[in-house]
VOGUMI-84750 format. One line per 10 residues: their letters; for each residue z, y, x of C-alpha. Coordinates in steps of 0.05 Angstrom, whole numbers, plus 32768, in hexadecimal, padded with zeros to 4 digits. Layout:
A	Z:Y:X; ... $
//
This chain:
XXXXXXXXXX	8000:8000:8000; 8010:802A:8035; 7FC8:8021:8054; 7FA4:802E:8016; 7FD1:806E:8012; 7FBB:808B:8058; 7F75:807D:8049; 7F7A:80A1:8005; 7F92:80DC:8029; 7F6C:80D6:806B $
XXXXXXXXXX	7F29:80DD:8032; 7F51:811A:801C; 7F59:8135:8052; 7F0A:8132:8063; 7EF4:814F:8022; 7F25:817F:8028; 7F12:8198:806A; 7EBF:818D:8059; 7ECB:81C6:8022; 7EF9:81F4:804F $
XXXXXXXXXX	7EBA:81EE:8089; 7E82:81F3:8054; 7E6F:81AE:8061; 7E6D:8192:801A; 7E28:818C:8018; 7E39:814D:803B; 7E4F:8121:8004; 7E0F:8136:7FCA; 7DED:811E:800E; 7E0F:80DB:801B $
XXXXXXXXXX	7E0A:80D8:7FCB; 7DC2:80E0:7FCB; 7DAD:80B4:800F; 7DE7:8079:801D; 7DFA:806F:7FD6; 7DB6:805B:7FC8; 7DA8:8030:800A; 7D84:8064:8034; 7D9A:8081:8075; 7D82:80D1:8062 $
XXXXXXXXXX	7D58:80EE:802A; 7D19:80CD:800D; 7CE4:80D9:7FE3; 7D02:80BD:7F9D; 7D39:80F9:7FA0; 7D1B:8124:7F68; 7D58:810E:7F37; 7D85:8137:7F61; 7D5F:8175:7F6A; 7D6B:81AB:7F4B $
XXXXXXXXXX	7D1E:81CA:7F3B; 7CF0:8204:7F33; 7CAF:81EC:7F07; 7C66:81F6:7F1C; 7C46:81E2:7EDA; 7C08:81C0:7ED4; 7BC6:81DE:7EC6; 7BB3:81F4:7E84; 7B6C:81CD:7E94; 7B7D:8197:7EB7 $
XXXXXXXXXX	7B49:8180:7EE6; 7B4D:8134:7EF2; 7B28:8111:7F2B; 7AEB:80E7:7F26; 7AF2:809C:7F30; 7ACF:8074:7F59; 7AED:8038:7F76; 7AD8:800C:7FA4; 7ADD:7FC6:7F85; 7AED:7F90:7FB3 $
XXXXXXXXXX	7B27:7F90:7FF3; 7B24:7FD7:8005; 7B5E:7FCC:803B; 7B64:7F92:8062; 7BA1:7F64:805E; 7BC1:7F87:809B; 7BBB:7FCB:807F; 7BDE:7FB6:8042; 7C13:7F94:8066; 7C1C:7FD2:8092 $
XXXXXXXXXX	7C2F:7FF7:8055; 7C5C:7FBF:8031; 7C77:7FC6:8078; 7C84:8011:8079; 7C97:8010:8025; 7C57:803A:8013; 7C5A:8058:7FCE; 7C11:8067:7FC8; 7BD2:8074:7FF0; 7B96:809B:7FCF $
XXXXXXXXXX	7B4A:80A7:7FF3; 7B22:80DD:7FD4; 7AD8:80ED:7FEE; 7AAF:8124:7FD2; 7AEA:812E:7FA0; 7AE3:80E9:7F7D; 7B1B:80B8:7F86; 7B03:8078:7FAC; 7B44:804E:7FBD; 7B86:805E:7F97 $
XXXXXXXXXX	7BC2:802B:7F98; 7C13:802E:7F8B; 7C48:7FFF:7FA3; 7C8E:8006:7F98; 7C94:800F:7F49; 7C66:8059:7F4C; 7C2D:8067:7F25; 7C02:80A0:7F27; 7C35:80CB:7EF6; 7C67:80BA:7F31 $
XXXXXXXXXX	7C7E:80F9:7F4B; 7C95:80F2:7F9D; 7CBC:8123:7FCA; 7C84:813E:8004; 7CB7:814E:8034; 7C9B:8178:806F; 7C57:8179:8058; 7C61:81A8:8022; 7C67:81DC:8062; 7C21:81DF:805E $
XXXXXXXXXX	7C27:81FB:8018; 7C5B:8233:8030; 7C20:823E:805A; 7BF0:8247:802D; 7C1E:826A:7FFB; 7C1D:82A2:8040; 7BD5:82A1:803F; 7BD8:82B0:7FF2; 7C00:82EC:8006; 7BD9:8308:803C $
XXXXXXXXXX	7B91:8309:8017; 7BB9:8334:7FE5; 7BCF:8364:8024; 7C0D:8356:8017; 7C18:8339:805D; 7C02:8342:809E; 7C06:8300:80CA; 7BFD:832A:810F; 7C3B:835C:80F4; 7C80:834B:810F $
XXXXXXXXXX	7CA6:8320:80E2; 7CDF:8363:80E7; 7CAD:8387:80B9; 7CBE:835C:807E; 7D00:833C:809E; 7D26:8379:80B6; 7D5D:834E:80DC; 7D2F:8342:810A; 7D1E:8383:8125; 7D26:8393:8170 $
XXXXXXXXXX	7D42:835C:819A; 7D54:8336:8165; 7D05:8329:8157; 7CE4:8333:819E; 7CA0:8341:8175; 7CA1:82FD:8152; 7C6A:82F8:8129; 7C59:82E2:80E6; 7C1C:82BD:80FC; 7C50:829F:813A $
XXXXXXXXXX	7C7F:8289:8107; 7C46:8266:80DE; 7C37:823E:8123; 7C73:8229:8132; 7C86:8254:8175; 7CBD:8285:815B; 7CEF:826B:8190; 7D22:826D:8160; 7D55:8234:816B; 7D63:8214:8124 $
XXXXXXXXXX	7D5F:81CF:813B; 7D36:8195:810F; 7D65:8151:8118; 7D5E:8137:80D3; 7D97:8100:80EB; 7DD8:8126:80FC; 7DF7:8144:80B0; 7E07:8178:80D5; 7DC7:8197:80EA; 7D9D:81CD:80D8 $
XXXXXXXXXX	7D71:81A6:80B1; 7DAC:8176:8093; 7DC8:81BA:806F; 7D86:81DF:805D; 7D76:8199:803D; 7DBA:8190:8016; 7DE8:81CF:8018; 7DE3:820A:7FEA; 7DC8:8257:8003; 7D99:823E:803C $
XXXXXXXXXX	7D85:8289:8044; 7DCF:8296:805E; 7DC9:8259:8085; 7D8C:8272:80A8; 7DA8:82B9:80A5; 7DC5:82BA:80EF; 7D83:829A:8117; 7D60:82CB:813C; 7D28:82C1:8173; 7D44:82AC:81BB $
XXXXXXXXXX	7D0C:82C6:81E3; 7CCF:82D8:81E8; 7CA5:82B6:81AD; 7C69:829D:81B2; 7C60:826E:81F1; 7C85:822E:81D4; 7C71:8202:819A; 7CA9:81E6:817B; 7CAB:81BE:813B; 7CEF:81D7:810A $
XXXXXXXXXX	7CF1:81DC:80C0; 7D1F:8228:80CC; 7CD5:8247:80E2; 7CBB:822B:8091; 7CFA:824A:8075; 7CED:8298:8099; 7CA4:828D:8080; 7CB9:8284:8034; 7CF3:82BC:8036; 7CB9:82EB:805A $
XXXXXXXXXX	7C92:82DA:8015; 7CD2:82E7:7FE4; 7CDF:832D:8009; 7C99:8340:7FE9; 7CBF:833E:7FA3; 7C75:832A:7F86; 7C9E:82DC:7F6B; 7CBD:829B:7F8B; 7C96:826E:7FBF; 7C8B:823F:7F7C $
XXXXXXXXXX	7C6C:8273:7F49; 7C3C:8293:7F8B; 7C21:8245:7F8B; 7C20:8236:7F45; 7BF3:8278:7F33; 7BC8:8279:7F72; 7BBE:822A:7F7F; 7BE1:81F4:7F4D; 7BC5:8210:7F10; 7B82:8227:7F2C $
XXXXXXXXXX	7B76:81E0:7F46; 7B7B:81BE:7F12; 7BC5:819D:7F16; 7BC9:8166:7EE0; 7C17:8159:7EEE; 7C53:818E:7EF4; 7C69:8197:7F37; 7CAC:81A2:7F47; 7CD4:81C9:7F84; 7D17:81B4:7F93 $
XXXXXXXXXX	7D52:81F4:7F96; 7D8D:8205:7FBD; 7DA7:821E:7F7A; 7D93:821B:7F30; 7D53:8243:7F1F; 7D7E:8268:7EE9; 7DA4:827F:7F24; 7D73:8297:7F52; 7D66:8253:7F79; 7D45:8254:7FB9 $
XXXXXXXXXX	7D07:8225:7FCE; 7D1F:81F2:8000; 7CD7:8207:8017; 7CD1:81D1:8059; 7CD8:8190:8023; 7CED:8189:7FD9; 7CA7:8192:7FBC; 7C9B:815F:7F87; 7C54:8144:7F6E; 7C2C:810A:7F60 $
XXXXXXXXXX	7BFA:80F6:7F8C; 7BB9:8103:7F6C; 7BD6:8144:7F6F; 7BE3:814D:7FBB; 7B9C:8136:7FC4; 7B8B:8180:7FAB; 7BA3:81A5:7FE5; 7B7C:816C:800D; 7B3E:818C:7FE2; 7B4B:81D6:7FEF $
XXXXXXXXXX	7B55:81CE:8039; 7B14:81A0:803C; 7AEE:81E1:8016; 7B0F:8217:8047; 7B39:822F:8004; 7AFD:822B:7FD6; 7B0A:8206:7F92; 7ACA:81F8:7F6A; 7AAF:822D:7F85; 7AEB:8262:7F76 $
XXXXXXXXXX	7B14:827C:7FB6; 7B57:8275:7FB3; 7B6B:8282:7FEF; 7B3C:82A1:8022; 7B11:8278:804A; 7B24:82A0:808A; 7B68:828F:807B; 7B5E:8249:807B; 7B39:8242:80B2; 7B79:825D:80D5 $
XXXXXXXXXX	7BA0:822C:80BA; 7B85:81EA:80DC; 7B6A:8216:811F; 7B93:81FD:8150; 7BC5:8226:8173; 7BA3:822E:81AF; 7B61:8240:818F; 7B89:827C:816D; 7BB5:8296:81B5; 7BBC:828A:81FF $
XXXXXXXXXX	7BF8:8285:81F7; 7C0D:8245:81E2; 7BDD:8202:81F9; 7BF8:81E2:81B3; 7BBB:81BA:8199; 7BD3:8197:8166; 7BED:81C1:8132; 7BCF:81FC:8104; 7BF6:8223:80D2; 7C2E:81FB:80BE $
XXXXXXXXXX	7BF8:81B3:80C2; 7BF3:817E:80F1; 7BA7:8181:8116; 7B80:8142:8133; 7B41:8125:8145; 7B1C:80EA:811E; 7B09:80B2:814E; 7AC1:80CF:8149; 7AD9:8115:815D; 7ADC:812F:8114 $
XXXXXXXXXX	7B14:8165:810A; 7B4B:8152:80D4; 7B92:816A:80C5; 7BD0:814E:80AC; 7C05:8169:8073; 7C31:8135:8090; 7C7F:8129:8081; 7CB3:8109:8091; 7CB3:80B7:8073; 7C66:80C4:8089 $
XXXXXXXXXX	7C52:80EA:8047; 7C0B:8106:8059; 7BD0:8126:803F; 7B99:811E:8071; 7B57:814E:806F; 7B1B:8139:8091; 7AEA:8172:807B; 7AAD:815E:809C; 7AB1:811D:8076; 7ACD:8141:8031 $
XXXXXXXXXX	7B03:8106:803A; 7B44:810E:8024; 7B81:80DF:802A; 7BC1:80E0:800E; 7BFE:80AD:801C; 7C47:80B0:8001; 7C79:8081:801A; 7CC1:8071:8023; 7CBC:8068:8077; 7C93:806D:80B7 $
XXXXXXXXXX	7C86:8052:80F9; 7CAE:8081:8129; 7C72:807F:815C; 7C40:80B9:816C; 7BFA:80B3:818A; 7BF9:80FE:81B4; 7C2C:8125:818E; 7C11:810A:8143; 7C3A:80D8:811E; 7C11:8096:8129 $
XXXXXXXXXX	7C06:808B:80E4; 7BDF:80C2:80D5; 7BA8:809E:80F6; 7BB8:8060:80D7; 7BB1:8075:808F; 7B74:80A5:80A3; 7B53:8064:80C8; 7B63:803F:8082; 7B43:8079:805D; 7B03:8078:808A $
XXXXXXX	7AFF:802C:8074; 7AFA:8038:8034; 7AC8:8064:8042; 7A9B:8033:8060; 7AA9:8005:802A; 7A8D:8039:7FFC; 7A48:8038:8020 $
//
């Protein structure tokens, strides 16, 4: 009795002192991840979200079908993704669906969490903003984030902070609760969480991959008072493309109370829908012949950094995307996030690929996840296949 006693108050004592350090963002964590036999977050979290809605298009665009009949992946492919719990796996060409298939208990209503590829959508949601005017991605970030005027800044730019090289420490371990990206994921008021960052030296010369740079990028965009990072993408891109499904964007409070995007992951949709923003990049922002966002723009976005500066040698990542080379020397980039959730572009081909999936092989071929080029060599297979 004793012993049971001393562990009743030992827990105590922990919750106790989680709330005095603002640590309590812990246990809706441990709620959400080892209650339900996962080691961190995953893409089936929607149920404990709270949620700003991007509604669905008013006329609904659905894709053309045109499957290729017989074993569109071979044996090993499919084992690769019973191996690595794949939720679904979709090839579009020339906008028509060739190869779509779900595993796991989702269906094409099945609405999955993107994790870090919805960073390419904060991008976009920028490039919304500055063919308005509304900002200027060579203008230091001070000009719409006062704190960091001055030393605080060093000149860090919008366009630096889209690239990933604002040499601001936030830190990206997605396995130690209390990390950066452990409390932007779980805790409430992530702008007062990111509130004290500020650049550590000169920006520009490093590329460094952390969620904190996604978070400055979607506050820039709230400063312009013109709506949230959710209603700038639901008037400029979900409803102009055609969204057949809701979308939803997980909070770090109630919408009723002012909520704030958890802008680098919490974006909710099925996957017919992701294959859209594979569409818009493939058309340089074009949609059925309407420009949504300029084409300029998106040719930014998937120029590789050190196309854009000499700066920085980075050649593997655009705005916020992952950037590659086909096998056959074809450009393509990568929405890609974490438990390998991916929408791959390959515009000289018009291809598109999406996966969703519960995990991924850990390895990298050049400083891309391996299994980007795994499910974009699947998707060239089905390709062939089509003849």
């Amino acid at each position: 009795m004793r012993k049971i006693r001393i562990v009743l108050w030992s827990i105590l004592g922990l919750v106790t002192l989680s709330y005095l350090t603002n640590h309590d963002y812990i246990w809706g964590g441990v709620r959400e991840t080892y209650f339900r036999g996962w080691k961190n977050s995953n893409i089936d979290d929607l149920e404990f979200r709270d949620t700003r809605t991007l509604h669905a298009s008013a006329q609904p665009a659905p894709w053309p079908m045109d499957v290729v009949t017989g074993e569109a992946l071979s044996e090993e492919d499919l084992a690769w993704h019973q191996d690595f719990k794949s939720a679904s796996m979709l090839v579009m060409q020339q906008d028509t669906v060739l190869y779509e298939r779900y595993w796991r208990g989702h269906d094409l209503l099945s609405l999955t969490n993107s994790f870090s590829a919805c960073k390419t959508v904060v991008a976009m949601a920028i490039g919304l903003a500055s063919d308005q005017g509304l900002i200027d991605l060579n203008a230091p970030l001070a000009q719409y984030l006062p704190r960091f005027e001055g030393e605080n800044g060093m000149g860090l730019t919008v366009q630096e902070l889209l690239q990933m090289r604002s040499h601001i420490p936030f830190g990206e371990s997605y396995d130690s609760p209390f990390g950066f990206m452990a409390k932007a994921y779980y805790r409430s008021d992530i702008r007062e969480l990111a509130q004290p960052y500020r650049v550590t030296d000169t920006p520009g010369e490093r590329w460094k991959y952390e969620g904190g740079n996604t978070m400055l990028l979607e506050e820039t965009l709230a400063s312009l008072g013109k709506g949230s990072l959710s209603e700038w993408i639901e008037r400029g891109l979900w409803q102009p493309m055609g969204a057949e499904q809701d979308a939803f964007w997980g909070l770090d409070a109630p919408d009723e109370e002012g909520g704030v995007e958890r802008c680098f992951a919490q974006f909710y949709a099925t996957t017919r829908d992701y294959a859209r923003f594979g569409k818009l990049i493939n058309h340089s922002g074009v949609w059925n012949g309407d420009t949504l966002i300029s084409p300029t723009f998106m040719s930014q976005l998937v120029t590789p950094i050190a196309d854009l500066t000499e700066e920085c040698d980075a050649t593997h990542y655009g705005y916020q995307i992952w950037l590659g080379k086909t096998s056959t020397g074809d450009s393509f980039s990568c929405m890609e996030g974490l438990r390998g959730q991916m929408v791959i572009s390959v515009p000289a081909l018009d291809l598109v690929v999406v996966r969703t999936g519960y995990d991924k092989l850990k390895a990298k071929r050049g400083e891309l996840p391996n299994d980007i080029y795994r499910c974009l060599e699947m998707g060239l297979r089905v390709v062939e296949k089509r003849g």
